[in-house]
MIMARZA-87317 format. One line per 4 residues: their letters; for each residue x negated, y, z negated of C-alpha. Coordinates in pm, whole numbers. Each point is the difference from the previous one (the first is absolute). Layout:
<sekols>
a> X:Y:Z | ... .
</sekols>
This chain:
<sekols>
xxxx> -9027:12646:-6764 | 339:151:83 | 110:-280:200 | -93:-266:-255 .
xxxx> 352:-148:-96 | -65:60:-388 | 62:372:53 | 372:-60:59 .
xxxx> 43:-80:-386 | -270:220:-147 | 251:212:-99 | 216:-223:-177 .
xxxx> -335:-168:-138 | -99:330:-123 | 370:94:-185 | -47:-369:-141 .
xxxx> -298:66:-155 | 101:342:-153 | 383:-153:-137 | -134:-367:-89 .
xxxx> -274:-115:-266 | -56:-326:281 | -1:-35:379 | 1:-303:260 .
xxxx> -80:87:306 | 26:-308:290 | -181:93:290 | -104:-261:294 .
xxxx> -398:18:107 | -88:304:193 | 259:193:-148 | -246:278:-167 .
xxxx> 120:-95:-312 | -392:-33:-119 | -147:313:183 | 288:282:7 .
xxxx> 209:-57:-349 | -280:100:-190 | -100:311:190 | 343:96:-41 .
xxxx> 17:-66:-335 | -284:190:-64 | 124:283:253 | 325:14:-206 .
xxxx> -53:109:-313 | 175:-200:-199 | -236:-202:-212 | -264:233:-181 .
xxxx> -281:-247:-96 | -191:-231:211 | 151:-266:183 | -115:-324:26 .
xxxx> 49:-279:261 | -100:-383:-53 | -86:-174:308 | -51:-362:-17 .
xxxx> -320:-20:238 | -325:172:-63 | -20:82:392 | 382:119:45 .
xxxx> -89:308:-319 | -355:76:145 | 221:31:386 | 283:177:-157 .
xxxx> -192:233:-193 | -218:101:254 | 295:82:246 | 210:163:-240 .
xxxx> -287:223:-71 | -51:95:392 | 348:69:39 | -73:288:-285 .
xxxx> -321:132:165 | -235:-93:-277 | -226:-258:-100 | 118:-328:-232 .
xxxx> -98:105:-349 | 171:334:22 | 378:-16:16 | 23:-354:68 .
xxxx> -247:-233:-171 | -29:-432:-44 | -139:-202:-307 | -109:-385:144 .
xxxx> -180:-241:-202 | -365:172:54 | 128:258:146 | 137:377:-50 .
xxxx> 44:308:153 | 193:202:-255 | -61:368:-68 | 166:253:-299 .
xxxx> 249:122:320 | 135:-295:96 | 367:-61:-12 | 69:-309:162 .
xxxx> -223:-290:-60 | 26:-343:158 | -124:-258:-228 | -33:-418:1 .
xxxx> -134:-330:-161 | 157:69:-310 | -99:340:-65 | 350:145:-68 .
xxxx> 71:-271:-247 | -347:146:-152 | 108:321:44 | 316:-28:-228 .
xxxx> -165:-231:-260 | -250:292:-62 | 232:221:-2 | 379:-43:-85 .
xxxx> 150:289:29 | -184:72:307 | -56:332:-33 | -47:227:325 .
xxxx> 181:-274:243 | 342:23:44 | 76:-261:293 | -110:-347:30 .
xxxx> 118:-113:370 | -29:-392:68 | -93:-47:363 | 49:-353:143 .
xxxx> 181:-113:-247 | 106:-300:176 | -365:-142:10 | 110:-85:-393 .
xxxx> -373:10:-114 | -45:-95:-402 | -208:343:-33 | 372:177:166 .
xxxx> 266:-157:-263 | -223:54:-279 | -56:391:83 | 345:-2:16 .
xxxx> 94:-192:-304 | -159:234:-186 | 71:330:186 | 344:-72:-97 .
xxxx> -49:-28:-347 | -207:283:29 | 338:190:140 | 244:-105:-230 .
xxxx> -235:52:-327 | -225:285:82 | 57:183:315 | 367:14:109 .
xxxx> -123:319:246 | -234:-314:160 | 115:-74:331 | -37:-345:174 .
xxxx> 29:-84:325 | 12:-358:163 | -51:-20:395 | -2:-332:190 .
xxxx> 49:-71:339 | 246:-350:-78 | 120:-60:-345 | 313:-163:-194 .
xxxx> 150:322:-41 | 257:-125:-276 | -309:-153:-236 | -238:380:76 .
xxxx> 383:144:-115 | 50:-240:-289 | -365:60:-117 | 63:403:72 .
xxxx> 393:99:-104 | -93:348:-15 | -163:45:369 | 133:179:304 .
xxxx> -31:-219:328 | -71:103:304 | -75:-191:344 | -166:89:346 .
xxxx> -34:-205:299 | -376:-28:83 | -21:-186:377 | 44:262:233 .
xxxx> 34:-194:289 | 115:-366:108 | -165:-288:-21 | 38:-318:216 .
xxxx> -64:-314:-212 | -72:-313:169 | -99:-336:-174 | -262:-232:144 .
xxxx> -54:-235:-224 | -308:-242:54 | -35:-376:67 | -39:-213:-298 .
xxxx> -337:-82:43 | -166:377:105 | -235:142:-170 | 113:350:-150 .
xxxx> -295:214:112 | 38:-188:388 | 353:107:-9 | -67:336:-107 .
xxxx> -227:19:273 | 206:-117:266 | 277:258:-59 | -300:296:-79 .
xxxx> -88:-61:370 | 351:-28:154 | 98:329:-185 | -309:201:54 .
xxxx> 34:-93:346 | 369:75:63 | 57:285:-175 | -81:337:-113 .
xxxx> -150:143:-364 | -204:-124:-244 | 88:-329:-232 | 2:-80:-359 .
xxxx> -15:-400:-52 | 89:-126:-360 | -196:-280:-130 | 16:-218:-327 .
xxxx> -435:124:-100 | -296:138:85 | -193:-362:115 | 329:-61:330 .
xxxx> -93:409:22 | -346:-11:83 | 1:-346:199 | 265:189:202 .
xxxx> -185:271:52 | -271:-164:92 | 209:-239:286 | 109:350:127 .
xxxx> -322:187:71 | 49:-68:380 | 317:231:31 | 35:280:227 .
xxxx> -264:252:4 | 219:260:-141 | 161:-198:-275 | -192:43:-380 .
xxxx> 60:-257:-237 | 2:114:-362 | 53:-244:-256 | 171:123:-332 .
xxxx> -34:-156:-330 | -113:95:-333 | -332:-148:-85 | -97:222:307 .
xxxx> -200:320:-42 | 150:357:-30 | -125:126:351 | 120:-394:182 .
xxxx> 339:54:-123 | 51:381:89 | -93:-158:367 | 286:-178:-16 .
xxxx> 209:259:-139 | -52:282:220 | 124:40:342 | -129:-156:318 .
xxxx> -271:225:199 | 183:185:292 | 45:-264:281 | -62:-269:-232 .
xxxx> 249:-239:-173 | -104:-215:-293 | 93:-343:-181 | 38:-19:-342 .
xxxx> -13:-271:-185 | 78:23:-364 | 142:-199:-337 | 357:127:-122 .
xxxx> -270:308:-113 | 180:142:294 | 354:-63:-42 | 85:351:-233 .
xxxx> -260:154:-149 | -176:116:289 | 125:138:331 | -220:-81:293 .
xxxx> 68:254:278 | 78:-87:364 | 145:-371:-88 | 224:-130:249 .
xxxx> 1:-324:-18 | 3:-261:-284 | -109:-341:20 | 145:-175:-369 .
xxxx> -159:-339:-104 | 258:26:-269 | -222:-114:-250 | -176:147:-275 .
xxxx> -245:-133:-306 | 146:52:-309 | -212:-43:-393 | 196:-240:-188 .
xxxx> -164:-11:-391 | -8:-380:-110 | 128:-57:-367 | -180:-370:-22 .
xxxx> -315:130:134 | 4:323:-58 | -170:55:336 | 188:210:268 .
xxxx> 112:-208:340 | 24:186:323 | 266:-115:191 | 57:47:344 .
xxxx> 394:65:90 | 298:119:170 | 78:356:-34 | 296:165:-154 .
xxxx> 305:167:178 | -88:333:-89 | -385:-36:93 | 115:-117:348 .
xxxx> 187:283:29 | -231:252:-134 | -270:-172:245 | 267:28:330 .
xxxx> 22:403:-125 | -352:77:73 | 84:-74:390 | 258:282:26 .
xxxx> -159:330:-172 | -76:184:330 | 208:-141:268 | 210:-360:88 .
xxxx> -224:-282:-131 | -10:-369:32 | -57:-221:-285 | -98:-378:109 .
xxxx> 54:-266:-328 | -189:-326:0 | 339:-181:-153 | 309:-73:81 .
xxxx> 276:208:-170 | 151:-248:-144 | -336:-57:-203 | 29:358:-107 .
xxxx> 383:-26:-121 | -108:-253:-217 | -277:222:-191 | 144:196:-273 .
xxxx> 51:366:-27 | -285:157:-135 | -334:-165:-132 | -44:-135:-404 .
xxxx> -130:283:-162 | -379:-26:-138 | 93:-1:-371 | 170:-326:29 .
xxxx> -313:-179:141 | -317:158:-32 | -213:-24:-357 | 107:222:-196 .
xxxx> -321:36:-255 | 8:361:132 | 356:91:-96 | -44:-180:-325 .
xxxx> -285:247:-88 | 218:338:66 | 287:-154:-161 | -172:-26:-338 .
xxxx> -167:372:84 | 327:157:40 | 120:-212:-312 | 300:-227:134 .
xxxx> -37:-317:-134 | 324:-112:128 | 36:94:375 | 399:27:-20 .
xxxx> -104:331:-165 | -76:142:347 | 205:4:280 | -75:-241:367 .
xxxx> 99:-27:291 | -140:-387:-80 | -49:-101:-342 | -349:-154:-19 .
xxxx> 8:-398:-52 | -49:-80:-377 | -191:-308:107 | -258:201:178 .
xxxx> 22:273:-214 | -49:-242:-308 | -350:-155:180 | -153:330:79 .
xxxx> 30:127:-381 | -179:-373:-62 | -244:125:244 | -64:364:-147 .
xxxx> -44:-153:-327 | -247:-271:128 | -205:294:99 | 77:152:-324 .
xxxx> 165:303:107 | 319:-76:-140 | 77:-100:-342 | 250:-257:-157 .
xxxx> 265:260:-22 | -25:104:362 | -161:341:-79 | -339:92:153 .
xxxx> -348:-67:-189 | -274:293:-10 | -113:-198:283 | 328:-15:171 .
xxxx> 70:404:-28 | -386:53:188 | 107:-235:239 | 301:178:41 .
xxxx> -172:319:90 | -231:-120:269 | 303:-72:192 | -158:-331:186 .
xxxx> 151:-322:10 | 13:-206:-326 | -272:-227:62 | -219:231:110 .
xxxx> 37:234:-285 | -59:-264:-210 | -305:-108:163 | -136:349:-16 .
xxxx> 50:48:-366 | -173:-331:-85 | -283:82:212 | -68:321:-153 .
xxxx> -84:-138:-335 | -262:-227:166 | -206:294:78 | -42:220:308 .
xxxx> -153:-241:244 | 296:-250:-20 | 248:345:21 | -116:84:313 .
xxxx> 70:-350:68 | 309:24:-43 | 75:331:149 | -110:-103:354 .
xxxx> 161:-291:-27 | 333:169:-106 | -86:284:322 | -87:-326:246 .
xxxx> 351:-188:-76 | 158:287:58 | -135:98:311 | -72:-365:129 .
xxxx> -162:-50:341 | 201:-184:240 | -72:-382:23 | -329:-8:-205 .
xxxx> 25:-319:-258 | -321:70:-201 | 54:346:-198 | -347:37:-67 .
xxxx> -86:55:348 | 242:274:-34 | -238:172:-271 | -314:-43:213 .
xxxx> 133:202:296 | 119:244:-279 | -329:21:-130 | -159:8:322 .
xxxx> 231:304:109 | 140:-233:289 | 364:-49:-183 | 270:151:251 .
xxxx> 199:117:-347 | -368:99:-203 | 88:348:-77 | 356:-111:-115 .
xxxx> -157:-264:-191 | -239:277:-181 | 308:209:-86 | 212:-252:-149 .
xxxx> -227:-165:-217 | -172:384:-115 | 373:87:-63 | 109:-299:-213 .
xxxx> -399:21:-186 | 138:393:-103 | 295:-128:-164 | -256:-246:-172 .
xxxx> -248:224:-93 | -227:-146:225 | -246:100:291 | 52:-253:267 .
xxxx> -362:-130:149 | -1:-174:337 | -354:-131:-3 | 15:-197:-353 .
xxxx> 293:-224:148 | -154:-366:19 | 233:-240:180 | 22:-305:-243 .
xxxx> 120:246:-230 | 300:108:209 | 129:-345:-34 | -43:-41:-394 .
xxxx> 206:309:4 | 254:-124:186 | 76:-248:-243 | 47:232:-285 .
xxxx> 325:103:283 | 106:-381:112 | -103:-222:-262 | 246:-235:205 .
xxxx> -164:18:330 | -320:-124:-107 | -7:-303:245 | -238:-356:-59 .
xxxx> -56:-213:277 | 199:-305:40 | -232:-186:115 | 72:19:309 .
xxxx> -182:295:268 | 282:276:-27 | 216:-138:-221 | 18:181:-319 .
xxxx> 248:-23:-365 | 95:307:-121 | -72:125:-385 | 428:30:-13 .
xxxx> 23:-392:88 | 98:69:379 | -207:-109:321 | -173:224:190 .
xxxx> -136:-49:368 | -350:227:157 | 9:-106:394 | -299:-204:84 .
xxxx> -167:256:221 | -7:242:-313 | -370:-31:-129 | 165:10:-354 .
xxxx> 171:-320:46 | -273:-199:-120 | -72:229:-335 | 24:-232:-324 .
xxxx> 222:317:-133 | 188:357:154 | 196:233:-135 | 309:66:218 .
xxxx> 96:372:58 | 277:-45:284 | 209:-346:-15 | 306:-42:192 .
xxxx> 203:-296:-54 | 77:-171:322 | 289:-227:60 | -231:-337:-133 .
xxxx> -63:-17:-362 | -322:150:32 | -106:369:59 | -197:148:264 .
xxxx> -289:201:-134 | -85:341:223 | -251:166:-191 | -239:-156:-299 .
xxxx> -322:46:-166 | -246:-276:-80 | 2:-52:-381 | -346:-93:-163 .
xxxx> 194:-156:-368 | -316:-2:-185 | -24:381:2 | 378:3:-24 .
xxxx> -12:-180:-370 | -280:193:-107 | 105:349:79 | 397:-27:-82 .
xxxx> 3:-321:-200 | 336:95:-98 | 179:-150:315 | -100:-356:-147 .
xxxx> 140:-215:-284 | -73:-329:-129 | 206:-276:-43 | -10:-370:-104 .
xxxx> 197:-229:220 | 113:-358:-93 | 153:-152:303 | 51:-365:149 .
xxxx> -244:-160:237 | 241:-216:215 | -294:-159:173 | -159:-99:-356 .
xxxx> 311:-67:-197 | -91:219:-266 | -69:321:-171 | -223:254:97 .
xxxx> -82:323:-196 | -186:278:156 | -91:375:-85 | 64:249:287 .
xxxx> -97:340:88 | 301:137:218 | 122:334:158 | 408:-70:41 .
xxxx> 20:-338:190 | -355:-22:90 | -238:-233:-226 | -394:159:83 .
xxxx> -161:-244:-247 | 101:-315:-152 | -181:-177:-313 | 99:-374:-123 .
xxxx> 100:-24:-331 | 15:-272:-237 | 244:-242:-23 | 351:162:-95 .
xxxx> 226:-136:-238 | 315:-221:90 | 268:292:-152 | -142:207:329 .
xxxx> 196:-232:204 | 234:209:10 | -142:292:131 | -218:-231:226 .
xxxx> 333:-134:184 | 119:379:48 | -321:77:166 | 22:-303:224 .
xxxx> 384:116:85 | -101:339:89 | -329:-111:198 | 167:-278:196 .
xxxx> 383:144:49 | 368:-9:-119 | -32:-332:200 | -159:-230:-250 .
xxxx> 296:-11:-220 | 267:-239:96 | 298:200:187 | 326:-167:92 .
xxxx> 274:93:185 | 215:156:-254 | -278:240:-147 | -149:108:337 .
xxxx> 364:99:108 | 64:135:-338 | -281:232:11 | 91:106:397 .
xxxx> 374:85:-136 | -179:204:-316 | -247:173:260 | 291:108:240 .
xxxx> 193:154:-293 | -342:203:-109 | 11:125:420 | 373:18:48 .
xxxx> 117:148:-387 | -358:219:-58 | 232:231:-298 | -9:-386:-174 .
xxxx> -272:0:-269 | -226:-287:157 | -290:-135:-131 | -240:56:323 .
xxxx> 5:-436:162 | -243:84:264 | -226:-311:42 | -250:272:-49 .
xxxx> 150:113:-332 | 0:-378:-138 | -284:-50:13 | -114:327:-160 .
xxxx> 227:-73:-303 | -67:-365:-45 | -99:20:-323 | 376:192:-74 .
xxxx> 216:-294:148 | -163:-310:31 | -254:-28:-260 | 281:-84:-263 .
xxxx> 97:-284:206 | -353:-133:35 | -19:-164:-392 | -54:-378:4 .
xxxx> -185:52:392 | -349:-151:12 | -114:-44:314 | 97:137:335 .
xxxx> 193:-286:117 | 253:56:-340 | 41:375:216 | 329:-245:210 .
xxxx> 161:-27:-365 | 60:338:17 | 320:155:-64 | -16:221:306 .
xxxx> 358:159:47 | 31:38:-438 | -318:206:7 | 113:235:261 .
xxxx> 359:-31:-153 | -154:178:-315 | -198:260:161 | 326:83:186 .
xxxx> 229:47:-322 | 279:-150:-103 | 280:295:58 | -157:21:401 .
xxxx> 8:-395:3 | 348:44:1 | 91:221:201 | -223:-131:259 .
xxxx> 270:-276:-2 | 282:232:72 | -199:270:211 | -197:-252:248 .
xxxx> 219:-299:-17 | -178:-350:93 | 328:-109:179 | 280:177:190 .
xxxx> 387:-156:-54 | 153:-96:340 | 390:70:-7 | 39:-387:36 .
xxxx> -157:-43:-404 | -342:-141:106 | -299:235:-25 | -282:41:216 .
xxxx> -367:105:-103 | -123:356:96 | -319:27:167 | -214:242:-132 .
xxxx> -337:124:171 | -198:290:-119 | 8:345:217 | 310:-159:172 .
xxxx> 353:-20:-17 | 171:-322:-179 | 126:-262:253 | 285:-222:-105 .
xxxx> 11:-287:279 | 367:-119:0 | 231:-217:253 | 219:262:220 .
xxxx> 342:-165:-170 | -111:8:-326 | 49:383:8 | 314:23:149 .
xxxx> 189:211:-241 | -305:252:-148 | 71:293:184 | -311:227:-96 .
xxxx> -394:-131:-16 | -96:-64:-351 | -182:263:-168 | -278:-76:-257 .
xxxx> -210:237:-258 | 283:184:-165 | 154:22:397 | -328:187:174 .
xxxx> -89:-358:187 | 181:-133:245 | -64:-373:38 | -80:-104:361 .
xxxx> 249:-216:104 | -148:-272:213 | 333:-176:135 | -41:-346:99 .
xxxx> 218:-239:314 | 123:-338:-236 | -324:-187:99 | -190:251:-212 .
xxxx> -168:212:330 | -48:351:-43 | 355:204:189 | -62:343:-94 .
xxxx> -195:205:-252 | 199:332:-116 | -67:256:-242 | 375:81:38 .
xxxx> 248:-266:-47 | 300:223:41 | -129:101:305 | -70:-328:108 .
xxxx> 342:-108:-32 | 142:273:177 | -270:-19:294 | -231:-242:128 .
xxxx> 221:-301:-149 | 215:18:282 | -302:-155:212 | -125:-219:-283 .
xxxx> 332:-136:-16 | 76:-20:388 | -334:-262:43 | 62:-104:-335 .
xxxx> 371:-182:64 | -149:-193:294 | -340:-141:-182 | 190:-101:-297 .
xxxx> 379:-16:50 | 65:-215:-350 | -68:290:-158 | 177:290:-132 .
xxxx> -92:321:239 | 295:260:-155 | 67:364:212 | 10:162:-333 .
xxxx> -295:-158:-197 | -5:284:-262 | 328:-117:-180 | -50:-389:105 .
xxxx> -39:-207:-256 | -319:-150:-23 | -123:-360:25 | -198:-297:68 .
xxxx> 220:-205:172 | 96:-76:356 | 349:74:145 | 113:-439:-28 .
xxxx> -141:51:-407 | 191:290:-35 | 310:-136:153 | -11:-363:-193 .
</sekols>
């Protein structure tokens, strides 16, 4: 451990700890940071209490843990002990605990003041996780009102040391160089066309073959993993491949952890699980796809979308480290670095895009209604913020003043997500059968089995003692039926009933058929999609447990349960309501009335209804608007520009107080904007009549009517008097399409949206073709003119072609006009 590169600042680490409340420490991977700072922490002295370290990854604080306690002598669960979700070993001795998933958050909810701990150490810092900035959020507070002896220390292996220092004004900083040793970079980045796993491949065998030590190859998930591994089983005799991701099994990822057998040399092949948190020994080599999957959280569907995408900066560096721990490495990247340079620093940290129903809940625990009260490193969106207190309440956990129900505060303790706390407490006042329900099912989501759609062939092999996670399984759901006063029973667990529970958790995921075989409508309005080899495809209903939104409109289901909506209604009737429905039948010219049963978007049953009245027309046209589209109403020019301009102001201004003119969130509110202008409209071919751009005008208001005027003007004024319209598109930048000489004279690009915008100037030859498009007009001027001008004067020498078009006057004219 000596000659880890972290003990060349463990002294000044240790005299920052005992001068400062706060401490960053940057480290790069493999510095020791982890595995020796703690010891010598501990060693030192200087804290009394416990100490306690959050790691970000269940497997990194099991690893840790265990080493840490092996480098004292002793067991883990003596001096050196880890809390996991499920998992503890913890005894009355320990001093040092490594803890995850939330717990520490947990920790200092239960108890403020934290009594007996007087260090809370941050590892990975970097890896921004939502459960990290929360902990400390309120470990600060905890600091500044209650324990100013508390101290708190931040390590990361890449961070933006001015925000950490911003965020921490009292801290001491201290930095050690973690990469030992060299490494060679080289990019090789692949045709357009190559498959990423047949790339990977190509390079695995090239490497393997010409040079020395084991590899670690980064890939974007665990599916490219195991089809790689698979491709590679014919390697060298000697060579192990170990994949390394997390759905895998305790004893399948300490295989991939732990060093190659004497004479052996392995290949690696993990997700960015590999890039900090855990050090793989006798790495060498590094083979980067550069790529990583990322959770974004989806406001409109509230559905999370994996995407698939470049890598940061600061991850490619981290993942080039891990070659150069033990002696001169080589790190081959499957990009150019030009690609790279273009990536930004660091990656968006996971409380500004992931759902954050979870925060929302230990917010209103710790009592901070408003989170400026706390201090972040990023200050949660209100927007998200806003939908997952809409949530909490929908599952009536939260009440209209943002403070937790009974319900909420029990849901609170079991420390599971939202949903499934929820779930659990609805269950349990069904009776015991449909508890245990919903305690396997809470133990089987959390602990799902890799690539199987149908959950309830999950609970057989449970049942059947075949499960490869069954005594995991047990203790989870025996641990969360203590903290419900419960017994937990295996046996009585019928699968249709695993599905009506469900539903008690994602009353939005309930799924109907389309129709058509796979094709199914969500219960939130949204389209899902079951891929036709799924037996499930062809159900009438499912309840959805894992939906990812793909890059189509529709979502890709990966795990479901058939849903039986008979035994739904009758056992938690509740999900339903009833509603009568007057709409227009376009194909009959009339009006039809109709009584539905309906869970969210969903109708289950419909009954016809008498005749309605002609004063329903009203309501009848709305329906037919929101059924059929923003479409049927008769949209010119001027309002379908009007509304773009209004929409770019709501992306480009967001500190504006918008009304929300999503296409999505007109239709919801039609009843708000255009109902008023409906009186006198009879049929739906009166819809044309109208008044389009006034009804959207008044949902605007009249003080941001105005400025709209002056903020996103429709037209820009040339310096020769005439004005020219500004093109506006949504999600890009405004384009004002101009002739080259009718700018001569404006010596900076227009700027739009109180001067954030710069208006694309697309510059055009006096027959109106296309010359140059430039973000920078003063640049343009100064630079790539010269050549514009040079073929310019010989294509059209009537015209004016100054060497100093900046302070030219402009004009519209040709040279013998000008002259006469």
């Amino acid at each position: 451990m000596s000659q880890l590169p972290i003990e060349a600042v463990i002294p000044e680490l240790l005299a920052g700890v005992q001068r400062s409340p706060q401490v960053i420490l940057k480290a790069a991977p493999g510095a020791g940071k982890s595995t020796h700072f703690p010891l010598a922490l501990l060693k030192a002295g200087i804290v009394a209490g416990k100490i306690v370290m959050l790691e970000p990854r269940r497997l990194a604080a099991r690893n840790i843990a265990r080493y840490l306690a092996q480098q004292l002598g002793e067991n883990v669960g003596e001096t050196v002990g880890y809390r996991v979700r499920g998992d503890s070993k913890v005894g009355r001795y320990t001093r040092l605990e490594i803890v995850t998933e939330g717990i520490m958050t947990r920790m200092i909810q239960h108890d403020p003041e934290l009594d007996g701990i007087d260090a809370l150490i941050f590892d990975e810092f970097h890896e921004r996780s939502l459960h990290a900035d929360t902990a400390l959020a309120f470990s600060l507070e905890v600091q500044a009102a209650l324990r100013d002896d508390l101290k708190i220390i931040v390590m990361s292996a890449t961070l933006d040391q001015h925000a950490l220092q911003n965020l921490l004004p009292q801290a001491s900083y201290v930095e050690s160089q973690g990469r030992s040793y060299p490494v060679q970079i080289r990019y090789q980045p692949g045709t357009v066309n190559q498959p990423l796993v047949a790339a990977m491949e190509k390079q695995i065998r090239t490497l393997m073959a010409q040079e020395t030590g084991s590899l670690l190859a980064f890939l974007p998930g665990a599916g490219a993993i195991v089809q790689l591994a698979n491709n590679l089983r014919d390697l060298a005799a000697d060579i192990d491949v170990c994949p390394l991701y997390g759905q895998l099994n305790f004893s399948e990822q300490q295989q991939a952890i732990a060093p190659a057998v004497a004479g052996r040399r392995k290949v690696v092949l993990a997700t960015n699980i590999a890039e900090t948190s855990l050090t793989i020994e006798g790495i060498r080599l590094v083979l980067d796809s550069g790529l990583e999957r990322r959770a974004r959280f989806d406001l409109k569907t509230g559905i999370t979308r994996l995407e698939q995408m470049r890598i940061a900066q600061s991850s490619a560096e981290q993942r080039a480290g891990r070659a150069g721990r033990l002696e001169e490495g080589i790190c081959v990247r499957l990009y150019s670095e030009a690609q790279l340079k273009q990536q930004p620093q660091v990656p968006v940290a996971e409380i500004m895009q992931s759902d954050l129903a979870p925060l929302a809940l230990e917010l209103a625990q710790w009592g901070a209604q408003d989170v400026s009260e706390l201090q972040w490193l990023d200050v949660p969106p209100a927007v998200a913020l806003s939908q997952a207190r809409s949530l909490l309440a929908a599952l009536d956990l939260m009440d209209s003043r943002q403070q937790l129900t009974a319900s909420g505060k029990e849901a609170h303790a079991l420390g599971v997500e939202p949903r499934i706390a929820a779930m659990l407490l609805a269950a349990r006042q069904h009776g015991e059968a449909c508890l245990y329900s919903a305690l396997a099912l809470a133990a089987l989501l959390e602990e799902p089995e890799r690539q199987v759609f149908d959950v309830s062939h999950s609970l057989q092999r449970w049942q059947q003692g075949r499960h490869p996670h069954s005594k995991v399984l047990h203790q989870r759901a025996t641990a969360l039926a203590y903290k419900l006063d419960s017994g937990f029973a295996l046996r009585a667990v019928k699968p249709s009933q695993l599905a009506q529970v469900a539903c008690l958790a994602f009353p939005d995921r309930i799924a109907q058929q389309r129709g058509q075989h796979g094709q199914f409508l969500l219960a939130n309005g949204h389209g899902a999609v079951i891929a036709d080899d799924q037996p499930l495809a062809g159900s009438d209903y499912v309840i959805a447990l894992d939906v990812m939104r793909s890059q189509q409109q529709s979502s890709q289901v990966f795990s479901a349960l058939e849903l039986d909506m008979t035994a739904l209604q009758q056992t938690f009737g509740l999900l339903f309501s009833t509603q009568e429905r007057v709409d227009w039948d376009d194909k009959a010219g009339r009006l039809v009335a109709e009584k539905q049963l309906r869970i969210g978007q969903l109708v289950i049953e419909r009954e016809a209804l008498p005749a309605p009245a002609p004063e329903k027309m009203t309501q009848a046209l709305l329906n037919y608007v929101e059924r059929k589209g923003l479409a049927v109403l008769q949209w010119g020019e001027t309002t379908t520009e009007w509304l773009t301009r209004v929409r770019c102001g709501c992306e480009w201004l967001p500190e504006e107080a918008w009304p929300d003119m999503s296409e999505q969130a007109l239709l919801r509110d039609l009843n708000q904007w255009l109902e008023p202008y409906l009186s006198g409209i009879r049929s739906v071919k009166e819809l044309n009549k109208v008044p389009v751009l006034d009804a959207l005008k008044a949902r605007l208001g009249w003080p941001l009517h105005q400025q709209l005027d002056e903020w996103l003007p429709v037209e820009h004024r040339l310096p020769t008097g005439s004005s020219k319209k500004i093109r506006y598109q949504v999600g890009m930048d405004p384009v004002l399409s101009v002739r080259m000489q009718e700018v001569f004279g404006e010596q900076s690009t227009p700027l739009v949206a109180k001067g954030r915008k710069a208006i694309v100037m697309e510059l055009l030859s006096p027959a109106q073709r296309p010359l140059q498009v430039t973000r920078d007009l003063a640049g343009f001027w100064r630079g790539a003119y010269k050549e514009v001008q040079k073929e310019m004067k010989g294509r059209y020498p009537k015209h004016v072609w100054p060497d100093d078009p900046a302070n030219h006057t402009a004009t519209t004219k040709t040279k013998r006009q000008l002259n006469s």
